[in-house]
C-alpha positions as a Markdown table, in Angstrom:
| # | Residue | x | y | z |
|---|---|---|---|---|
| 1 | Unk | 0.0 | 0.0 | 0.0 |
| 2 | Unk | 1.4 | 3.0 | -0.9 |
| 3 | Unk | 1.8 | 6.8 | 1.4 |
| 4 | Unk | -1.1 | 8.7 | 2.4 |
| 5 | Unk | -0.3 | 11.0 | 0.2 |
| 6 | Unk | -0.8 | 8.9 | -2.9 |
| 7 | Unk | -4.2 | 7.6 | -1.2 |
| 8 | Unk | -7.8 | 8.9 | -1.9 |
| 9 | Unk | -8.8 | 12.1 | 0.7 |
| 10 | Unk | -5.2 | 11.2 | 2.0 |
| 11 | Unk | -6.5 | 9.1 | 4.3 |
| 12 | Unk | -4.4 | 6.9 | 6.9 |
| 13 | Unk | -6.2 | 4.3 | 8.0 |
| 14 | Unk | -7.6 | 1.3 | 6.1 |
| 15 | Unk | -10.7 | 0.4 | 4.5 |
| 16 | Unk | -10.9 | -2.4 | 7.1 |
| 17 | Unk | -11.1 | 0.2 | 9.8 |
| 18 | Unk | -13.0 | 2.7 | 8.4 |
| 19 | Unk | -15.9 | -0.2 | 8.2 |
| 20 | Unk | -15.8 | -0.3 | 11.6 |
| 21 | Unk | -12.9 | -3.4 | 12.0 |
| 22 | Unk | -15.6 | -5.5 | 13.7 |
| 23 | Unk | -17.4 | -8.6 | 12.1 |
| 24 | Unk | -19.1 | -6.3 | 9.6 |
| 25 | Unk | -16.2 | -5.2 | 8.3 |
| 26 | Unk | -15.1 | -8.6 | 7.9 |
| 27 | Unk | -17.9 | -10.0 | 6.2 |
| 28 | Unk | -18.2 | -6.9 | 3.9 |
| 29 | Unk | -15.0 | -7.6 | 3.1 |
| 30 | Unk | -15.2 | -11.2 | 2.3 |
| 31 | Unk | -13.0 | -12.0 | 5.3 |
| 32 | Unk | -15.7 | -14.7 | 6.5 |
| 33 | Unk | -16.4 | -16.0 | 3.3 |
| 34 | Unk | -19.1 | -18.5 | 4.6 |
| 35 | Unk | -21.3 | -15.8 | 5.5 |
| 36 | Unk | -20.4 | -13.4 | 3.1 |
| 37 | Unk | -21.6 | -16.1 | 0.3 |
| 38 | Unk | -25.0 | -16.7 | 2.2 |
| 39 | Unk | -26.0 | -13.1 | 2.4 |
| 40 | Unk | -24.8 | -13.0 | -1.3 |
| 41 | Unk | -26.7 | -15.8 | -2.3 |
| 42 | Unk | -29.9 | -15.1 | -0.1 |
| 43 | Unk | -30.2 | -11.8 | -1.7 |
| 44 | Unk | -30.3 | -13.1 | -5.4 |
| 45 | Unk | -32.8 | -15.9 | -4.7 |
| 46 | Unk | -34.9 | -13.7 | -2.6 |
| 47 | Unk | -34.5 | -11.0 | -5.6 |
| 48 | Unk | -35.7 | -13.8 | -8.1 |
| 49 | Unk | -38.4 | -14.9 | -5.7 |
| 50 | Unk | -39.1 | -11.7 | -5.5 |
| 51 | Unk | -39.1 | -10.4 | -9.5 |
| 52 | Unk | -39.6 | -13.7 | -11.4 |
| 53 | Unk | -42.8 | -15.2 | -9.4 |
| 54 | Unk | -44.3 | -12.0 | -8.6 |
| 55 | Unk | -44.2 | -12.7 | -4.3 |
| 56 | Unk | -44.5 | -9.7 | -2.3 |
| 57 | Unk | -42.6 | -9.5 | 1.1 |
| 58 | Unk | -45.8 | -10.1 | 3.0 |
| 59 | Unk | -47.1 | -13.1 | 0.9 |
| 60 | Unk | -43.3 | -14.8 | 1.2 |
| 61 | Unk | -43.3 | -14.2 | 4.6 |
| 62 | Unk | -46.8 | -15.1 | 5.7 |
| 63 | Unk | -46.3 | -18.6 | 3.2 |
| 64 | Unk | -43.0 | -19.8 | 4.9 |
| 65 | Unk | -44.6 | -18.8 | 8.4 |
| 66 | Unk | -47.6 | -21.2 | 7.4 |
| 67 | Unk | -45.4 | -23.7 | 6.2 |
| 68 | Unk | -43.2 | -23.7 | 9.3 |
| 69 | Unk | -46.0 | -23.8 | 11.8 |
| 70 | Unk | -48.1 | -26.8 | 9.4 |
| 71 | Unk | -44.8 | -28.8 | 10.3 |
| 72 | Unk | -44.2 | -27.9 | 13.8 |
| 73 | Unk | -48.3 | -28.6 | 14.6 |
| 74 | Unk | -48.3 | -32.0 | 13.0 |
| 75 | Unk | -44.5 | -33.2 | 14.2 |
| 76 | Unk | -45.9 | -32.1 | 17.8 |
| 77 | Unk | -49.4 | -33.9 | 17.3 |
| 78 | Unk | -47.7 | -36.9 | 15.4 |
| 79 | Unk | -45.4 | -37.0 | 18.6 |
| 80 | Unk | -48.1 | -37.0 | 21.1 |
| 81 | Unk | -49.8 | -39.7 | 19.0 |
| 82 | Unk | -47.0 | -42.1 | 18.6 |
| 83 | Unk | -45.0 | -41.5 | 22.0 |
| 84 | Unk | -42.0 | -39.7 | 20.7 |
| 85 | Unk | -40.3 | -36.5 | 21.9 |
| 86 | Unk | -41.6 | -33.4 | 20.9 |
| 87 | Unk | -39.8 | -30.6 | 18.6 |
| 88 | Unk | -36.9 | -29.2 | 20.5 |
| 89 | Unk | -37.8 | -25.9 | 20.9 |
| 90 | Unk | -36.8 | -22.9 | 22.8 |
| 91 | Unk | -39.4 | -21.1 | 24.4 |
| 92 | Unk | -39.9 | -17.9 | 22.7 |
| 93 | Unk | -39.4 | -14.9 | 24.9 |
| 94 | Unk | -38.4 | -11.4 | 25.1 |
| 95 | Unk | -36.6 | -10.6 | 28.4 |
| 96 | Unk | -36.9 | -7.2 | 30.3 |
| 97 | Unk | -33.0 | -6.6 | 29.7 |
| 98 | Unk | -33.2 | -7.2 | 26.0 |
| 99 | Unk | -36.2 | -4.8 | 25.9 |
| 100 | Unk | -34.9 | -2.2 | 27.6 |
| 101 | Unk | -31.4 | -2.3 | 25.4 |
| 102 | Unk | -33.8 | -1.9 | 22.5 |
| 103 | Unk | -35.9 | 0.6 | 23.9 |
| 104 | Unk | -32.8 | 2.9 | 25.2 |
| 105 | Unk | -31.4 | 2.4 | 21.7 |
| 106 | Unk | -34.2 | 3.4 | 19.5 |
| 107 | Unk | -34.3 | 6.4 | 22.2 |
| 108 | Unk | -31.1 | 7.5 | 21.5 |
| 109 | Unk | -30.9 | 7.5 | 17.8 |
| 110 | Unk | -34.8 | 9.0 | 17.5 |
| 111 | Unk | -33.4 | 11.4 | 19.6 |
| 112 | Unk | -30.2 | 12.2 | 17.0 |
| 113 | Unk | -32.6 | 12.5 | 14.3 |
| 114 | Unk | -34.8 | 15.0 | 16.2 |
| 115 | Unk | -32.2 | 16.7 | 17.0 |
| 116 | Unk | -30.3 | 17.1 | 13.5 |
| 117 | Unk | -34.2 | 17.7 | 12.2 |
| 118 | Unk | -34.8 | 21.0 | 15.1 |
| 119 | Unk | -31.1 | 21.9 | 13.9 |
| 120 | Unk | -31.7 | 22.4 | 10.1 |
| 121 | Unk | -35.3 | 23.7 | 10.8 |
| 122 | Unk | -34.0 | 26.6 | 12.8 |
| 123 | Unk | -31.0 | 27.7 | 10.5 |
| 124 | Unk | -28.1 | 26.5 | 12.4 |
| 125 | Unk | -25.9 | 24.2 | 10.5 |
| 126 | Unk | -26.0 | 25.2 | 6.6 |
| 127 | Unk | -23.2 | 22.3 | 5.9 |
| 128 | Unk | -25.2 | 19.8 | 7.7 |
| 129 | Unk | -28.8 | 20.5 | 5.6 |
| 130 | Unk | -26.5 | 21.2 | 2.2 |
| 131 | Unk | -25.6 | 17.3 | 3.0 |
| 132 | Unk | -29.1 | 16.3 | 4.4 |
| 133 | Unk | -31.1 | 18.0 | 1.0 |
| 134 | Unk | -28.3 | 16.3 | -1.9 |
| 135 | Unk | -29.0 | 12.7 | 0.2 |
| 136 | Unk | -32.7 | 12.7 | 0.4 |
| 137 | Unk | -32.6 | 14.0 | -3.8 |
| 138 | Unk | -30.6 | 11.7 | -4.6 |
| 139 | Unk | -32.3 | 9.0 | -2.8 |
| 140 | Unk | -35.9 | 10.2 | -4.3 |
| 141 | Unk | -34.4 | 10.3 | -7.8 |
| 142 | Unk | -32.7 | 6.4 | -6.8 |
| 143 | Unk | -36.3 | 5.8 | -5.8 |
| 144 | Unk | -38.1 | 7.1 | -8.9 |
| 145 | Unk | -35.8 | 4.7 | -10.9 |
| 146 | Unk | -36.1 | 1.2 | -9.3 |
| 147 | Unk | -39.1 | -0.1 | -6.9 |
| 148 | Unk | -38.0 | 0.0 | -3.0 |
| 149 | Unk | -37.8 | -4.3 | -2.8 |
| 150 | Unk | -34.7 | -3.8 | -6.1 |
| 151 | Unk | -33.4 | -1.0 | -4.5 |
| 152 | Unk | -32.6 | -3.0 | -1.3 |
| 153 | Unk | -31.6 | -6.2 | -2.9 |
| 154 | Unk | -28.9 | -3.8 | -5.1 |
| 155 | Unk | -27.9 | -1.6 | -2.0 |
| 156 | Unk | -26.9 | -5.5 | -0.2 |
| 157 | Unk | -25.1 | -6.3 | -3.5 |
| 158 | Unk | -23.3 | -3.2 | -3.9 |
| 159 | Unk | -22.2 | -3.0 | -0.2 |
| 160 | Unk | -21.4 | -7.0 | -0.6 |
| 161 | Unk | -19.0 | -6.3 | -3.8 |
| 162 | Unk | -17.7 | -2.8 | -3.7 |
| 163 | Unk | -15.7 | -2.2 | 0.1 |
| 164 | Unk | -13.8 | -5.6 | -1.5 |
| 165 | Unk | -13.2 | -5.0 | -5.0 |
| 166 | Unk | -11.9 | -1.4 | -3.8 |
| 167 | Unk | -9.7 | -3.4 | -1.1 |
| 168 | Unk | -8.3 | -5.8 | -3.6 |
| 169 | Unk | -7.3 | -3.1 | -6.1 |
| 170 | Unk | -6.9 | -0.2 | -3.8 |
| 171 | Unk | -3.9 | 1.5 | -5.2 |
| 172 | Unk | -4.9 | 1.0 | -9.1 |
| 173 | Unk | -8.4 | 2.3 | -7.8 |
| 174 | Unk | -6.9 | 5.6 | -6.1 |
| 175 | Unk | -4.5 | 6.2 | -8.8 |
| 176 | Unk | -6.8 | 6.3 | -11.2 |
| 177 | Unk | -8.9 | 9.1 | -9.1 |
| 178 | Unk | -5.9 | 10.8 | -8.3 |
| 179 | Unk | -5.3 | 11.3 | -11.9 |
| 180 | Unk | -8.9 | 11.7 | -12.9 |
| 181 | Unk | -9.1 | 14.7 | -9.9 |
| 182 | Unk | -5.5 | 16.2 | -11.3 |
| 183 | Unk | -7.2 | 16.4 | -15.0 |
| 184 | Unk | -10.0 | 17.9 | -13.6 |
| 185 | Unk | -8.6 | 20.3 | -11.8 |
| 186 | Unk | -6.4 | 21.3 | -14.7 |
| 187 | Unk | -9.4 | 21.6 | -17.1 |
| 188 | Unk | -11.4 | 23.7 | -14.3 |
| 189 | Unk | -8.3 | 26.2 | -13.9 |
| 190 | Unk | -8.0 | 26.7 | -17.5 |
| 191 | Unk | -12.0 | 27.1 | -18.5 |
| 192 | Unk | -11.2 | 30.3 | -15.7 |
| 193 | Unk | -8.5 | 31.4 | -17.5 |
| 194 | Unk | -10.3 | 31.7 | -20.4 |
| 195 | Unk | -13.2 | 32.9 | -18.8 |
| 196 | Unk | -12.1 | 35.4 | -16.6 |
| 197 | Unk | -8.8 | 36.3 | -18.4 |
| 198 | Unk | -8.6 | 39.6 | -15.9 |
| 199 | Unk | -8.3 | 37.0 | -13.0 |
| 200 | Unk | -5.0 | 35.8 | -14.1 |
| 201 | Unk | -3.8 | 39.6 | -15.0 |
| 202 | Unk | -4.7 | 40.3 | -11.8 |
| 203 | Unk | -2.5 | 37.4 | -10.2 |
């Protein structure tokens, strides 16, 4: 890997750690392979279940629900019937603690978005609504081009292929932007030369 210098936004740490450097880093990055392939794989059969036979989320879910529970009932009364042991299964339960994590993090990250909404309503942070207003356009124009279930089966793929593929070729990848961001800088500069040919009189 070459200096920071020669890296995109000169940046010093890895794409490993800017991912976090936990298990989602890993598995974005192909480091646990096993599960990397099954959210891979998952994604494309639930995108053809999803396109090709025409299943909503609700119907998939609502059919493999029924489908579970037919197998559980009958294994459970066919095991009554015939004196044999039951389906081992864990009895499903939410406990206070895990409640309480989920309710105190929902809390705090309602509250975040509360408070960056009360910010930009009352004028205070021009950056933060300049970044706010280009991400909700450009997600309502992403929207307007693809139906929501595509959009999240191609966000999964993209974020499953892209942190890698950048990994893998990092230093061809940032040269190439490097040089790309050079050229354009040198085109800009010289459309404002010969724009505003007074500027460089001036200088």
């Amino acid at each position: 890997m070459g200096s920071s210098s020669d890296m995109l936004f000169n940046r010093e740490r890895t794409i490993h750690e800017i991912l976090g450097g936990g298990i989602v880093a890993d598995v974005m990055l192909w480091r646990k392979k096993n599960v990397s392939v099954g959210i891979v794989t998952v994604t494309i059969a639930s995108w053809i279940v999803f396109e090709a036979f025409a299943y909503t989320i609700f119907t998939l879910i609502s059919s493999v629900l029924l489908l579970l529970l037919s197998i559980l009932f009958l294994w459970s009364k066919s095991a009554s019937i015939l004196n044999r042991p039951s389906p081992p299964l864990p009895e499903f339960q939410i406990s206070e603690a895990m409640a309480e994590e989920a309710s105190i993090w929902l809390r705090i990250h309602v509250n975040k978005l509360l408070q960056v909404s009360y910010d930009i309503a009352m004028g205070r942070d021009s950056e933060l609504y300049t970044k706010v207003a280009v991400s909700l356009f450009l997600i309502s124009l992403i929207g307007s081009l693809m139906d929501f279930q595509t959009l999240c089966h191609t966000s999964v793929l993209v974020v499953m292929t892209v942190p890698a593929v950048y990994e893998r070729y990092e230093d061809h990848i940032d040269g190439s932007l490097l040089f790309i961001c050079n050229k354009a800088k040198e085109l800009y500069l010289r459309v404002e030369i010969l724009a505003f040919p007074e500027n460089k009189k001036l200088s």
